[in-house]
Rosetta silent file (secondary structure, phi, psi, omega in degrees, C-alpha in Angstrom):
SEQUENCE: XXXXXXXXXXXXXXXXXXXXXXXXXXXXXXXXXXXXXXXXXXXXXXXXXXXXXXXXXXXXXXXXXXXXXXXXXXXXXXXXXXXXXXXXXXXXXXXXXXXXXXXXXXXXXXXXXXXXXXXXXXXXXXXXXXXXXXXXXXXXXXXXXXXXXXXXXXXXXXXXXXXXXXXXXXXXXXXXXXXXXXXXXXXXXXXXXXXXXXXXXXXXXXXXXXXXXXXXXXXXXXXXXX
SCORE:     score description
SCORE:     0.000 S_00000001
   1 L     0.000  146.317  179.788  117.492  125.451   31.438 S_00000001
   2 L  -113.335 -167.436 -156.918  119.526  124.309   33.960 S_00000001
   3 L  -135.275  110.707  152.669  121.525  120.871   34.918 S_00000001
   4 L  -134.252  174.342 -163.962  120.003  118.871   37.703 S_00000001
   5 E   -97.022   91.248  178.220  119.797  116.010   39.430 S_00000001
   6 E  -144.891  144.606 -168.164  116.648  113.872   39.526 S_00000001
   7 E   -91.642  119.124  179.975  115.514  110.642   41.482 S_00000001
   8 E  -109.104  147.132  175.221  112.398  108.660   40.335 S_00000001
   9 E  -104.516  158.290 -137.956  110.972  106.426   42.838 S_00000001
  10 L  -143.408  -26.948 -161.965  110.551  103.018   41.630 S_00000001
  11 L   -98.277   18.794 -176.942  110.443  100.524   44.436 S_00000001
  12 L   -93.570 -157.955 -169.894  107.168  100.255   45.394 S_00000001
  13 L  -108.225    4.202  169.181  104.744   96.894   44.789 S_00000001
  14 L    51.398   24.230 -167.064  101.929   98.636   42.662 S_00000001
  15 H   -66.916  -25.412  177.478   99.539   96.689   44.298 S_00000001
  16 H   -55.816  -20.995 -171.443   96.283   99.415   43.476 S_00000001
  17 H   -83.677   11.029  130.257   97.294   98.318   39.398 S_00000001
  18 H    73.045 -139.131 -165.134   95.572   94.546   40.830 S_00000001
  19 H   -33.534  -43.705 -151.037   96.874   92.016   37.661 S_00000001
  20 H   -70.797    2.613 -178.363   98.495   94.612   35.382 S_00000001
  21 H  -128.137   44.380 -155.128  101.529   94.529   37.904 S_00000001
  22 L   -82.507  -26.978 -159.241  101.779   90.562   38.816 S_00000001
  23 L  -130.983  -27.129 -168.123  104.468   89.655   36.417 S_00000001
  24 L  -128.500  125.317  175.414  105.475   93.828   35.219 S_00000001
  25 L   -75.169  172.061 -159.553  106.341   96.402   37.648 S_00000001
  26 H   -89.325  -20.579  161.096  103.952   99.618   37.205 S_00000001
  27 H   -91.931   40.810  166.503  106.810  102.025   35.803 S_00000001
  28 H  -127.618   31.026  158.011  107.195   99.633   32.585 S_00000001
  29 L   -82.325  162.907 -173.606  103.297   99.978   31.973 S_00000001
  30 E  -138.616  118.855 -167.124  102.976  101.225   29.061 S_00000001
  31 E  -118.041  142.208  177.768  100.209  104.447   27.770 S_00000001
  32 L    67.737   21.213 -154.158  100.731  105.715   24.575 S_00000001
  33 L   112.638  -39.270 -166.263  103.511  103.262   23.379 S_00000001
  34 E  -148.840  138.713 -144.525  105.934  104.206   25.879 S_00000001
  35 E   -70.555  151.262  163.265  106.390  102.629   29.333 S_00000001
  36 H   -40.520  -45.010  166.725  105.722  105.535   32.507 S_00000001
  37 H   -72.489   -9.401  172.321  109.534  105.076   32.937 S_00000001
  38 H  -100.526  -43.271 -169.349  110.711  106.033   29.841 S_00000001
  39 H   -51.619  -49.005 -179.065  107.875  108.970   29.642 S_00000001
  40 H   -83.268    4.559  138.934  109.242  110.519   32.658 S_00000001
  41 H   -75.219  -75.251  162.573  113.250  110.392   31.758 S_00000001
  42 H     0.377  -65.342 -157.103  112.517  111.514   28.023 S_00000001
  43 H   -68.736  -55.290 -172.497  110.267  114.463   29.879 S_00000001
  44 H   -73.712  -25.058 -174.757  113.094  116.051   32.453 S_00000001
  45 H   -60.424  -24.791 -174.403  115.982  115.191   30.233 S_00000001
  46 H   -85.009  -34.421  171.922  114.354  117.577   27.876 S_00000001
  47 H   -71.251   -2.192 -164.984  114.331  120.218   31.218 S_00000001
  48 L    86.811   10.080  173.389  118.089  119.799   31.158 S_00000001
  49 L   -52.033   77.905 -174.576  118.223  116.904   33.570 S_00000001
  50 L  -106.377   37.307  152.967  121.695  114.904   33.337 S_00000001
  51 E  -142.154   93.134 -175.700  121.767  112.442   36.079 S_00000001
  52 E   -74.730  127.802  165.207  118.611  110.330   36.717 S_00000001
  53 E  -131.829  131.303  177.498  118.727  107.794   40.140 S_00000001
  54 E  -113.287  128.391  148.327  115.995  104.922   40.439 S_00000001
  55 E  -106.091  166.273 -171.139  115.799  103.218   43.282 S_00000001
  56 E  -142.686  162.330 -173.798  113.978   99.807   43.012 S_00000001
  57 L  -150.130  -81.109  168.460  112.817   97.337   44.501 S_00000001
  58 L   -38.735   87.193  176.650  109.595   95.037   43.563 S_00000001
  59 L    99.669  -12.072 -161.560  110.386   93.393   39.862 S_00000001
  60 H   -33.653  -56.735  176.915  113.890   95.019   40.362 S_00000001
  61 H   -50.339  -33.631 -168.271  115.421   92.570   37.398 S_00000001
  62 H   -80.938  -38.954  160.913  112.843   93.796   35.022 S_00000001
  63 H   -64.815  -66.057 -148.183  114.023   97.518   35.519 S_00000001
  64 H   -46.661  -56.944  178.992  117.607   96.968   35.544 S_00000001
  65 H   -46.848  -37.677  165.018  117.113   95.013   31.950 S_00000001
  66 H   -49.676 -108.062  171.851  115.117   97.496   30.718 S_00000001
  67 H    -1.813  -83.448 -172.638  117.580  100.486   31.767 S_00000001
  68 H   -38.822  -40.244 -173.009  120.681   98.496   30.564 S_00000001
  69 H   -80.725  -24.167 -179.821  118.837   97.724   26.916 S_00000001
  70 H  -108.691  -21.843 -177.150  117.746  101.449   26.602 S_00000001
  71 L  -128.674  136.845 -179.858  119.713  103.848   28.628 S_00000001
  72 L   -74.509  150.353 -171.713  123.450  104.582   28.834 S_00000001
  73 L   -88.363   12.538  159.431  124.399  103.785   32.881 S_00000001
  74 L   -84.486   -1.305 -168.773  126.323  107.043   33.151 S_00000001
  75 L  -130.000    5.343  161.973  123.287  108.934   32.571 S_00000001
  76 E  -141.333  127.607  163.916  121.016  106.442   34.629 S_00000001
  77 E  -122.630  152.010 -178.486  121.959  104.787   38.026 S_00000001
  78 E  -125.878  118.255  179.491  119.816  102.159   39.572 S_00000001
  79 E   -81.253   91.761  151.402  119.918  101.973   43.342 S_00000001
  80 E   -52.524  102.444  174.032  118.583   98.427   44.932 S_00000001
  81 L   -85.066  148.742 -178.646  117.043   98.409   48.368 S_00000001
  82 L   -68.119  -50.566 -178.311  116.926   95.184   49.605 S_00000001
  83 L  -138.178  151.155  173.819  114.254   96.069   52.042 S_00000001
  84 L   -89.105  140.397  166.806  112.113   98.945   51.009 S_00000001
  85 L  -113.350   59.678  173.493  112.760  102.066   52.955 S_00000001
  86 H    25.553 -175.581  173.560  109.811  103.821   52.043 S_00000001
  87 H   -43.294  -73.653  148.782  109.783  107.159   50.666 S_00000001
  88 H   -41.631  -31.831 -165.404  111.440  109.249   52.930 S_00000001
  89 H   -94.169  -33.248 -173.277  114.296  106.398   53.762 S_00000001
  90 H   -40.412  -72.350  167.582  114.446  105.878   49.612 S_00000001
  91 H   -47.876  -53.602  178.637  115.081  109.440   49.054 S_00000001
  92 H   -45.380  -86.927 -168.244  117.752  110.013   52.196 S_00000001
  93 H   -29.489  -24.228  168.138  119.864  106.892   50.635 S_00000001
  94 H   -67.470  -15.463  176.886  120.208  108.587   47.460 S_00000001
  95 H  -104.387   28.118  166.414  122.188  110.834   48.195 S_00000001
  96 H  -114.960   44.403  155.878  124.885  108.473   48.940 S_00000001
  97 L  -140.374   15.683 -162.584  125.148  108.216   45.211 S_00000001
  98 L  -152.390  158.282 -176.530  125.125  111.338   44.012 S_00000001
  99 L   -94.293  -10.409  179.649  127.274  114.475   44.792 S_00000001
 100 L   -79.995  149.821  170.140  124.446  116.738   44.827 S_00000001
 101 L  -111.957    8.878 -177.906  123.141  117.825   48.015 S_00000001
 102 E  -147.528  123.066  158.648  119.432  119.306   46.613 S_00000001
 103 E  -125.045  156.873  176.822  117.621  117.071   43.864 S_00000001
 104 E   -91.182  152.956 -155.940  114.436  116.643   42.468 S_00000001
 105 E  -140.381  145.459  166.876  112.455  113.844   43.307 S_00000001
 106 E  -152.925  160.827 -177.028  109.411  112.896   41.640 S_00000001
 107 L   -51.643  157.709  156.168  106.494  109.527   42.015 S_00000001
 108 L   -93.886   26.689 -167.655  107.195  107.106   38.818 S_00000001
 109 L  -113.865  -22.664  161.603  103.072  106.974   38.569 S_00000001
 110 E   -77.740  116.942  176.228  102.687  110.695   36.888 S_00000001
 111 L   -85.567  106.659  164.692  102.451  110.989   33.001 S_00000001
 112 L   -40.974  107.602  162.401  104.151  113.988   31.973 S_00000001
 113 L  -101.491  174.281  158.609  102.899  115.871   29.136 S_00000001
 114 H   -46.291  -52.522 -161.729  103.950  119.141   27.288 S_00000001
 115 H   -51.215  -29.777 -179.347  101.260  120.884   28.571 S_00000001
 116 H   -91.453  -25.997  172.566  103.564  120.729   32.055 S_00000001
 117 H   -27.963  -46.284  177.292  106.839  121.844   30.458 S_00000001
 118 H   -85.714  -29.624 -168.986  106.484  125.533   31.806 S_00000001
 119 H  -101.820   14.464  156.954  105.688  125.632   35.270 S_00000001
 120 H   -92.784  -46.751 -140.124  108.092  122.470   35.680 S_00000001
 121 H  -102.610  -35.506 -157.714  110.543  124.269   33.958 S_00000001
 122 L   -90.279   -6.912 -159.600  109.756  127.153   36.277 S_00000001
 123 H   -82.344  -70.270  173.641  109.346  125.048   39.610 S_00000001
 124 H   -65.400   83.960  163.667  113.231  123.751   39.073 S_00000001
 125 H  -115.415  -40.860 -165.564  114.690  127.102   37.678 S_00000001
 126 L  -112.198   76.573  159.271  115.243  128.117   41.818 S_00000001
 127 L   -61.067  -95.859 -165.958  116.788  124.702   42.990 S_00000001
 128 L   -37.414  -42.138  171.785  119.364  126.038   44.757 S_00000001
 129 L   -54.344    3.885 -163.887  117.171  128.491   46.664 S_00000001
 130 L  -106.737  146.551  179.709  114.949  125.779   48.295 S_00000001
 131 L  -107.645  -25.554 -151.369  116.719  125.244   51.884 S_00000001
 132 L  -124.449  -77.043 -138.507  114.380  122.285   53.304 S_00000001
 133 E   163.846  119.906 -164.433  111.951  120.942   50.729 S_00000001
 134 E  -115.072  114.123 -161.016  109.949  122.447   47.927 S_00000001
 135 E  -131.382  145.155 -158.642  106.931  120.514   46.606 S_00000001
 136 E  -111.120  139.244 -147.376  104.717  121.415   43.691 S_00000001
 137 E  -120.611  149.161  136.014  100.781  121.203   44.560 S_00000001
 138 E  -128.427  153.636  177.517   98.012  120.945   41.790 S_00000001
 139 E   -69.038  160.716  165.121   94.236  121.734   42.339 S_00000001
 140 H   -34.218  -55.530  177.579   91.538  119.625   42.626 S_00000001
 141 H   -55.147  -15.237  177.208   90.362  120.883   39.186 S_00000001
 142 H  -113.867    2.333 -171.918   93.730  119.837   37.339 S_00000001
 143 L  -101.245  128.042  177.070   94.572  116.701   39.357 S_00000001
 144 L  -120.863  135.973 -179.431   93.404  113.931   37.076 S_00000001
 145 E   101.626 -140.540 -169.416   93.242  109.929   38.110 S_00000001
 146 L   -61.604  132.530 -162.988   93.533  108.435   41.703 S_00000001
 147 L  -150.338  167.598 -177.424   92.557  110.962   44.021 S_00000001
 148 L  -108.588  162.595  158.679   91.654  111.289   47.915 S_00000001
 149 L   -63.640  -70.782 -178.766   88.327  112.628   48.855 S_00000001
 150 L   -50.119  161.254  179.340   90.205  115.179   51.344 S_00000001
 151 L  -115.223  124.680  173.413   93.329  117.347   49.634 S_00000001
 152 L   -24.115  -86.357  144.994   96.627  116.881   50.809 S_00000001
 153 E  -127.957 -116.534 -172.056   97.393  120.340   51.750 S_00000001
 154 E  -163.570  144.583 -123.551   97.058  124.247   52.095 S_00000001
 155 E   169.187  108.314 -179.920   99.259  126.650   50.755 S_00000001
 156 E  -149.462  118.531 -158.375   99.440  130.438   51.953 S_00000001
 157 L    44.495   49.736  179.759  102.313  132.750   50.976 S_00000001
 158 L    61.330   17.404 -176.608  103.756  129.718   49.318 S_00000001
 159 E   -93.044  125.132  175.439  104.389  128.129   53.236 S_00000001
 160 E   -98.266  127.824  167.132  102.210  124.501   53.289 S_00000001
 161 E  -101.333  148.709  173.195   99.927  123.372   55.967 S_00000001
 162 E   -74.841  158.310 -177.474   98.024  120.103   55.652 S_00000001
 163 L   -61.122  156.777 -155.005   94.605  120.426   54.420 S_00000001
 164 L  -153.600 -177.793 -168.314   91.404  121.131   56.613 S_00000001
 165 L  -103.942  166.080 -156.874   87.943  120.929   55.569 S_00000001
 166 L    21.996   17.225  176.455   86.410  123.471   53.613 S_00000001
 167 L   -77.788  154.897  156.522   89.885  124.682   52.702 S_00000001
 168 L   -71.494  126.991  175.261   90.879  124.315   48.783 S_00000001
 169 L   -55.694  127.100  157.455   91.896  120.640   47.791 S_00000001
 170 E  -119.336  109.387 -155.117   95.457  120.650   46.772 S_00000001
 171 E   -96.937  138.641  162.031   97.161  117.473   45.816 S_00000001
 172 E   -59.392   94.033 -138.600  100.664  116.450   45.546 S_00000001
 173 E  -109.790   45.241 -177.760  101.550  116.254   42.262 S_00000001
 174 E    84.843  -29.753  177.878  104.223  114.151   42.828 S_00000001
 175 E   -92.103  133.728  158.093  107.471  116.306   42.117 S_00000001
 176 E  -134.384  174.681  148.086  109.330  117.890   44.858 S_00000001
 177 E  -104.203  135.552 -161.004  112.946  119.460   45.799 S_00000001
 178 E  -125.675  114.189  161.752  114.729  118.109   48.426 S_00000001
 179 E   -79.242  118.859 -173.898  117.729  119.199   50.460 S_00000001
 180 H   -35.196  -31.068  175.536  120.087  116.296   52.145 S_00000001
 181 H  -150.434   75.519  166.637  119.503  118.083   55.144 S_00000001
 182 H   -64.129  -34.481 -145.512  115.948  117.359   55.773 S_00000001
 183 L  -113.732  148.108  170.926  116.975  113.968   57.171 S_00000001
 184 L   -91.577  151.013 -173.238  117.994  112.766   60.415 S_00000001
 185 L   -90.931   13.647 -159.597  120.944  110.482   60.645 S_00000001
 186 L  -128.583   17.028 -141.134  120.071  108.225   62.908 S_00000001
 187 L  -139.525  118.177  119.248  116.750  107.348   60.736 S_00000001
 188 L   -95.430  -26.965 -169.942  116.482  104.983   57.832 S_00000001
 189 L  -117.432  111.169  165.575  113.329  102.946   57.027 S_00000001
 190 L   170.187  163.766  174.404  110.387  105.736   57.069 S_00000001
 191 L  -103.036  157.113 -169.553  108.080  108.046   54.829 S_00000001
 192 L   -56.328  -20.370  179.965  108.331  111.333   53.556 S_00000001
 193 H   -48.008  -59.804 -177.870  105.107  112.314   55.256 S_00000001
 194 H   -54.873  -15.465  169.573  106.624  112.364   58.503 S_00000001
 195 H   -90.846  -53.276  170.221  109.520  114.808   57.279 S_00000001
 196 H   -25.993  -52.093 -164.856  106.561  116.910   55.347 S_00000001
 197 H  -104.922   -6.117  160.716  105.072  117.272   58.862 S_00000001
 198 H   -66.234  -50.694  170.966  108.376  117.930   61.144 S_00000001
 199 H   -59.515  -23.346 -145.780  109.049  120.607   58.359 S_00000001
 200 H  -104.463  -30.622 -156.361  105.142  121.662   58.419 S_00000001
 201 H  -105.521  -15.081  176.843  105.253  122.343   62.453 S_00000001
 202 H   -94.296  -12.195 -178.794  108.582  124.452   61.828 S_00000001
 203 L    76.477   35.539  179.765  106.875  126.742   58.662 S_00000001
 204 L  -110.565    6.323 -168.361  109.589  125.059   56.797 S_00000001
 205 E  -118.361  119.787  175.435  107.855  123.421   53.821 S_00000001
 206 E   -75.031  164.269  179.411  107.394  125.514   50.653 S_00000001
 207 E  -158.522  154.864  163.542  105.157  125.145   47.938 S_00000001
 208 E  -154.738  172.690 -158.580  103.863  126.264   44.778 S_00000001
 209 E  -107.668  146.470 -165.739  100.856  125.709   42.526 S_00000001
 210 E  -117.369  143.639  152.353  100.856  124.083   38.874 S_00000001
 211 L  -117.702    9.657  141.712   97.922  124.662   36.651 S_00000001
 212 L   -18.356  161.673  127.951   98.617  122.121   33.934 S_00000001
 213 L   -76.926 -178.331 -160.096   96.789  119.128   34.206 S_00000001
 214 L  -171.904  140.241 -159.704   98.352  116.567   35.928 S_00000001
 215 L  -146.069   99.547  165.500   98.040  112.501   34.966 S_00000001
 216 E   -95.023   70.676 -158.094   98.166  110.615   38.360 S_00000001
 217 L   -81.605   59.948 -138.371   98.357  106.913   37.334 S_00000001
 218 L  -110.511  -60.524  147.921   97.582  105.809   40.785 S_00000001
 219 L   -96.955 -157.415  154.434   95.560  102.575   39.928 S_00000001
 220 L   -83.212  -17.416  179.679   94.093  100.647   37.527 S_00000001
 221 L   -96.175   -7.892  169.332   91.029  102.281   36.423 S_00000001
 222 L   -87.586   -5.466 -160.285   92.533  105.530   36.237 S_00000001
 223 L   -83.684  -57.774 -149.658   96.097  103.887   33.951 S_00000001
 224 L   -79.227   13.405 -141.776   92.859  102.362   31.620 S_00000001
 225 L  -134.456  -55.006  168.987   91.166  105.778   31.411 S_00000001
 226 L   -51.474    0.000    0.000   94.378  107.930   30.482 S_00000001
């Protein structure tokens, strides 16, 4: 195991979770006992993870209390946007908090399990080798919970194209790695799609395939389901 760096995103409004997120943002739901935010620091810290960055937004006080009552804040930092900068703008600001220039980034809506420990384990081993952005795919058959009809993308000598029709579904399964310089600097407020598809038109976005299950906690009838 190695020592990385990894950013859960945090700030969005969780509006598909309808009630369950009116008064509690959706990574302090809680499956098994233990809120989606705790499951997924517990799970990488155990990969050898020592610096976690949340950014937040929605509900913001209710993380930060949380954090502060449970986590030491040298080993957790919580970034506040103000205004959400979507995915893409989320991630780029992070790395004006962190010294790393390649981190892992992952949704706060998947529930980890053991079952994911190895090919997570093997999907960060070659950080440093990812140049652009490296993003780990599961199949239709292993992506469980909120789902698209259509599949994200396509994947051919690990290089990703978005998905086509009769192609194999592959879904995002939330984790990727990301190098600082992906982003343009003149850019702030935008989503990762659009760097996924600047990278996509250059044959610059890698990928590889997990064959775990995967626990996408995407709405409410799939969080009441898990």
């Amino acid at each position: 195991m190695q020592n990385f760096s990894l950013m859960i995103l945090c700030a969005g409004f969780g509006t598909r979770m309808l009630d369950l997120t009116h008064r509690i943002p959706k990574p302090l739901l809680k499956i098994n006992k233990t809120t989606l935010l705790s499951n997924t620091i517990t799970f990488f810290k155990k990969l050898g993870c020592d610096e976690i960055l949340i950014n937040t937004h929605y509900l913001h006080k209710e993380i930060e209390n949380y954090i502060k009552k449970n986590y030491d804040k040298a080993f957790v930092k919580l970034i506040y946007e103000p205004t959400i900068l979507g995915t893409g703008g989320g991630i780029k600001n992070i790395f004006n908090y962190t010294d790393k220039t390649k981190i892992i980034t992952t949704n706060s809506d998947i529930y980890w399990k053991k079952n994911n420990v190895s090919e997570v384990l093997l999907f960060v081993k070659n950080l440093e080798d990812v140049n652009y952005c490296k993003i780990l795919l599961s199949p239709d058959e292993s992506f469980i919970g909120l789902k698209k009809e259509v599949g994200d993308f396509s994947l051919s000598k690990n290089v990703i194209t978005r998905w086509k029709k009769s192609e194999r579904k592959l879904f995002f399964s939330g984790l990727q790695i990301v190098s600082s310089n992906i982003f343009k600097k003149n850019k702030n407020k935008f989503s990762m799609n659009e760097v996924w598809d600047e990278l996509i038109l250059q044959k610059k976005l890698k990928g590889e395939i997990m064959q775990s299950k995967i626990f996408h906690i995407g709405d409410k009838k799939s969080f009441l389901e898990v």
